[in-house]
C-alpha positions as CSV (number, residue, x, y, z in Angstrom):
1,X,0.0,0.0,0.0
2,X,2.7,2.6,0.7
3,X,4.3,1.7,-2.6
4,X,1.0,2.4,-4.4
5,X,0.9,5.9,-2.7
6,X,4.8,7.1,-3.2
7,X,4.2,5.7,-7.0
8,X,0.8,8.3,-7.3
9,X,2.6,11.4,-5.7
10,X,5.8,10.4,-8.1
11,X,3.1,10.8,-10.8
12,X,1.3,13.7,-9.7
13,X,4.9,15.5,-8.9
14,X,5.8,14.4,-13.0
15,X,2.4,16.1,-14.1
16,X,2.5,19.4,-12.4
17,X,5.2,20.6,-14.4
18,X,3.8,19.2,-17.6
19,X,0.3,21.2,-17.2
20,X,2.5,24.6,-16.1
21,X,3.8,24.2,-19.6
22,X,0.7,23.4,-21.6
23,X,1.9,19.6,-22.4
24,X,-1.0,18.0,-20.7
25,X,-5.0,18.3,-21.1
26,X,-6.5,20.4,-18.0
27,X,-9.4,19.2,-16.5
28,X,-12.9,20.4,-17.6
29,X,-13.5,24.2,-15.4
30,X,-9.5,24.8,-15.1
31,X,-7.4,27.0,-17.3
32,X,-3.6,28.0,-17.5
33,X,-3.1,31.8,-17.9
34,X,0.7,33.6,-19.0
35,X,1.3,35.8,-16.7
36,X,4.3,39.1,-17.1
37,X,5.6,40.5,-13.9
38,X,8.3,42.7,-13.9
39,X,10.4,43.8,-11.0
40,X,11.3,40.0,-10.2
41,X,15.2,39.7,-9.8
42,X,15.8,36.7,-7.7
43,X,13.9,33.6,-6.3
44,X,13.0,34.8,-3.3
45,X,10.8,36.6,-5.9
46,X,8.8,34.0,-7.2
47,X,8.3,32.8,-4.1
48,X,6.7,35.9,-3.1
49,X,4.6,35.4,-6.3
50,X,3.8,32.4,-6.0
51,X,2.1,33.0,-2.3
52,X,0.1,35.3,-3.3
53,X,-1.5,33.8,-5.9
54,X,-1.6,30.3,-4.1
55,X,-3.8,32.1,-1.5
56,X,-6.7,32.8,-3.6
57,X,-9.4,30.7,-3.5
58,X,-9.2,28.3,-6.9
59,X,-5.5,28.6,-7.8
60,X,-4.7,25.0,-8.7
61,X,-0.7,25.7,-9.2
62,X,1.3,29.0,-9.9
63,X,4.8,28.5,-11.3
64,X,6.9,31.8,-11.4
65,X,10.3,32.4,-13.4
66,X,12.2,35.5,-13.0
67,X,14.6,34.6,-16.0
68,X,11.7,34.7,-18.3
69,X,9.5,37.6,-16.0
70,X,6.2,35.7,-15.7
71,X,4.1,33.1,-13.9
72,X,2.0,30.6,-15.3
73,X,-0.9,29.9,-13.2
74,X,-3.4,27.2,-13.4
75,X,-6.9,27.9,-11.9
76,X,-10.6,27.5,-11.7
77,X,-12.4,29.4,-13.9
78,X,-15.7,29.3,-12.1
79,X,-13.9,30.9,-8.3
80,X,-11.0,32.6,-9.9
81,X,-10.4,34.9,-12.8
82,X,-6.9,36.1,-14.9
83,X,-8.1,39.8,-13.6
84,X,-8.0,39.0,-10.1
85,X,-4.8,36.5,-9.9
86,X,-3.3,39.8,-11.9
87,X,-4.6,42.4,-9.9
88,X,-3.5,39.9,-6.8
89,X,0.4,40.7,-7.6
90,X,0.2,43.9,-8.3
91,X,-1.1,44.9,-4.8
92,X,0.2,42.0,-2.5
93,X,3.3,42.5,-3.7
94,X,5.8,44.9,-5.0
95,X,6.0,43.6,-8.7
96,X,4.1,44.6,-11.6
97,X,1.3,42.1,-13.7
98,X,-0.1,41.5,-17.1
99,X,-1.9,38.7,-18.4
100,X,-0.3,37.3,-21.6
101,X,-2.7,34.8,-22.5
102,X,-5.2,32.4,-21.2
103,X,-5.7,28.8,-22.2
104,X,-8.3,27.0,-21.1
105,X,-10.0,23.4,-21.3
């Protein structure tokens, strides 16, 4: 039984990443929005990002890269919108957000 579970969070760690970067099908209700921030310079500033946006109610996963300036965020559509995960980082914390794009299932 414990090898069943470590093998399902092995598989669920493998298709996070894959969803973040619009590989995989997202369930029915979920999309994946592009998001640019600017002002991030380090990781300490994705992972101010990134808690921010986890802490709104229907934020499935939020990836942030400050190489590349943006998060991608994966959410449900019917509790959360792109407006408010944007409008989020732009007041909870000291970075500045777009949305790019929105993809949705």
């Amino acid at each position: 039984m414990r090898k069943l579970a470590i093998l399902g969070l092995t598989l669920l760690f493998l298709a996070s990443p894959a969803i973040l970067a619009g590989e995989g099908e997202l369930p029915e209700g979920q999309a994946s929005a592009a998001i640019s921030i600017s002002g991030m310079t380090c990781g300490s500033c994705c992972m101010k990002v990134e808690t921010a946006v986890a802490k709104l109610d229907g934020v499935v996963e939020v990836k942030a890269d400050y190489e590349k300036n943006m998060a991608t965020v994966v959410y449900e559509t019917a509790k959360v919108d792109v407006a408010k995960i944007v409008n989020t980082i732009n007041t909870e914390t000291s970075f500045k957000a777009k949305a790019d794009d929105e993809k949705s299932s």
